[in-house]
C-alpha positions in Angstrom: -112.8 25.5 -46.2 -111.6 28.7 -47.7 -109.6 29.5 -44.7 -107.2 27.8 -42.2 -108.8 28.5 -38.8 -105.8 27.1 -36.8 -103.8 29.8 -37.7 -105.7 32.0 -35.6 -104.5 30.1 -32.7 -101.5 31.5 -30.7 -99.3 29.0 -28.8 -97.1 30.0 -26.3 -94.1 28.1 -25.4 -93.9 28.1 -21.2 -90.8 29.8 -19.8 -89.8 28.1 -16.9 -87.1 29.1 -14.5 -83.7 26.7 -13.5 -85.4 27.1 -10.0 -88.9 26.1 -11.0 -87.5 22.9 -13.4 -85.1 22.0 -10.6 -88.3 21.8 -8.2 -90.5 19.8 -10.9 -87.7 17.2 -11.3 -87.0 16.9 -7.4 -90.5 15.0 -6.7 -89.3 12.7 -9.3 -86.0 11.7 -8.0 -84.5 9.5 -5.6 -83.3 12.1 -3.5 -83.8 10.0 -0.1 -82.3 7.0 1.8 -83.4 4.8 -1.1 -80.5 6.4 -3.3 -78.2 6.2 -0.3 -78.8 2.5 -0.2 -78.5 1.9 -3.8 -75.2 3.7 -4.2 -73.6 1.8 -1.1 -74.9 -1.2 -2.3 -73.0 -0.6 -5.7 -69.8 0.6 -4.4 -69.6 -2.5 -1.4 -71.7 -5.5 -2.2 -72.5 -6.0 -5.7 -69.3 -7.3 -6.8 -70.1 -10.0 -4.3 -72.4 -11.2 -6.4 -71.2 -11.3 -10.0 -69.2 -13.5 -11.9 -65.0 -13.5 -11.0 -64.8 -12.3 -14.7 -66.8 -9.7 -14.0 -65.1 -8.5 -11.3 -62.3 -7.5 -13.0 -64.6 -5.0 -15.6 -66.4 -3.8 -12.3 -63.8 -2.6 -10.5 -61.7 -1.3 -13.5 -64.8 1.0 -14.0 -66.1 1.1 -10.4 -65.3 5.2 -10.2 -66.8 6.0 -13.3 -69.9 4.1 -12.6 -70.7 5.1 -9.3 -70.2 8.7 -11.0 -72.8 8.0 -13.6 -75.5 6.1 -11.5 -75.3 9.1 -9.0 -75.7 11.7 -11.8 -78.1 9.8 -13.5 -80.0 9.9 -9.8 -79.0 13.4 -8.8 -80.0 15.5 -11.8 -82.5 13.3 -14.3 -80.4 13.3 -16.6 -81.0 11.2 -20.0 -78.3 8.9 -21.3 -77.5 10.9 -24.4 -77.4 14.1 -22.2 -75.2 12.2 -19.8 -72.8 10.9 -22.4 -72.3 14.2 -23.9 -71.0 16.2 -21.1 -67.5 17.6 -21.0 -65.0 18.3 -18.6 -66.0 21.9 -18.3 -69.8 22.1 -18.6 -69.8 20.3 -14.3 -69.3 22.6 -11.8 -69.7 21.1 -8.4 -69.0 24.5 -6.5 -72.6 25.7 -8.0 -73.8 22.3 -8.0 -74.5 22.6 -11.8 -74.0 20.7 -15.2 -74.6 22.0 -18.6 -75.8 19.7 -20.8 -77.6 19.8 -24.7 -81.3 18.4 -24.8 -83.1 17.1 -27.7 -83.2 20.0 -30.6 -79.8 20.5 -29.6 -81.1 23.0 -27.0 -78.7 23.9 -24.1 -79.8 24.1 -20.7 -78.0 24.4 -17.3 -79.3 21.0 -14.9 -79.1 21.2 -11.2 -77.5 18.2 -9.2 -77.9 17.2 -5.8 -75.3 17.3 -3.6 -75.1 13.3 -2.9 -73.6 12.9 -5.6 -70.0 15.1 -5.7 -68.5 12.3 -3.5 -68.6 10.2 -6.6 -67.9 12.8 -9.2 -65.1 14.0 -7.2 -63.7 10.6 -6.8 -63.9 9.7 -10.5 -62.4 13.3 -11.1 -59.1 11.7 -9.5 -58.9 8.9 -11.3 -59.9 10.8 -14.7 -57.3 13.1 -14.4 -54.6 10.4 -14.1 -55.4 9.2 -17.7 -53.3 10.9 -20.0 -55.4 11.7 -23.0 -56.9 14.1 -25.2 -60.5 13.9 -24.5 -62.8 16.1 -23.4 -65.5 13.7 -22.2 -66.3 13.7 -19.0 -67.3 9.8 -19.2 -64.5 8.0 -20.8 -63.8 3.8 -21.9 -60.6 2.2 -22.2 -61.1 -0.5 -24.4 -58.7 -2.7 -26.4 -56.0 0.3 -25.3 -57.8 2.8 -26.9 -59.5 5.8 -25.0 -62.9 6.9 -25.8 -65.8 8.9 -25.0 -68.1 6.4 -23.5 -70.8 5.8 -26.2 -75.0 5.6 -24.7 -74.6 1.5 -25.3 -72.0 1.0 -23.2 -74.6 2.5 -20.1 -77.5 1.0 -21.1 -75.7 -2.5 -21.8 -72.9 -2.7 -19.5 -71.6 -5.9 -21.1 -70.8 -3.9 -24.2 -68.0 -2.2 -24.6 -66.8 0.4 -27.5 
């Protein structure tokens, strides 16, 4: 070939709207009774059916939890997204988060409305650790405050 034809071709990267992502996400989410169930299921009967050791871990962490499982469910949110939000990029007044995507990219996510109850409780208890922080999502472990890292969601036996 004496040329590259493929250069010829133009691809255009598609610019979507916050409203238009916010409705593409929305079919994919549990935005109905089944979250509802889940979440109340969390917060009143699952300790009920763990291990007394457990117990102690769950309800140390039972704010923060309930905060991430209803973020995680309110906005789509992936766990490295998740894990590096600060304080000041939620905004529960607009209903709002901003978070950085893969690439580094930042990008303003909505969340439903369900999920402030939890947020809002976990605010309470956040604010009463004295620490430097800015994570939103922090771990107290071996008396040492941390941002929570993305293994200590996905495996919530491990702890850093």
């Amino acid at each position: 070939m004496t040329r590259n034809v493929s250069r010829l071709i133009h691809i255009r990267k598609k610019s979507e709207t916050l409203h238009y992502r916010a409705a593409q996400l929305e079919g994919k989410l549990f935005l109905g009774d089944e979250t509802k169930v889940f979440l109340e299921f969390v917060e009143h009967e699952y300790e009920k059916s763990i291990s007394n050791r457990a117990i102690t871990s769950f309800k140390k962490n039972k704010k923060r939890d309930l905060a991430i499982l209803s973020l995680f469910l309110s906005s789509g949110l992936r766990c490295a997204e998740l894990v590096g939000i600060n304080l000041n990029d939620l905004n529960l007044e607009t209903g709002k988060v901003s978070v950085i995507r893969k690439e580094g990219k930042k990008d303003v996510v909505p969340i439903a409305h369900f999920s402030h109850k939890y947020i809002t409780d976990y605010f309470e208890t956040r604010s009463s650790i004295d620490t430097e922080i800015q994570a939103l999502f922090i771990t107290d472990y071996k008396q040492k405050i941390r941002k929570i890292a993305n293994a200590s969601i996905n495996n919530p036996h491990c702890q850093y």
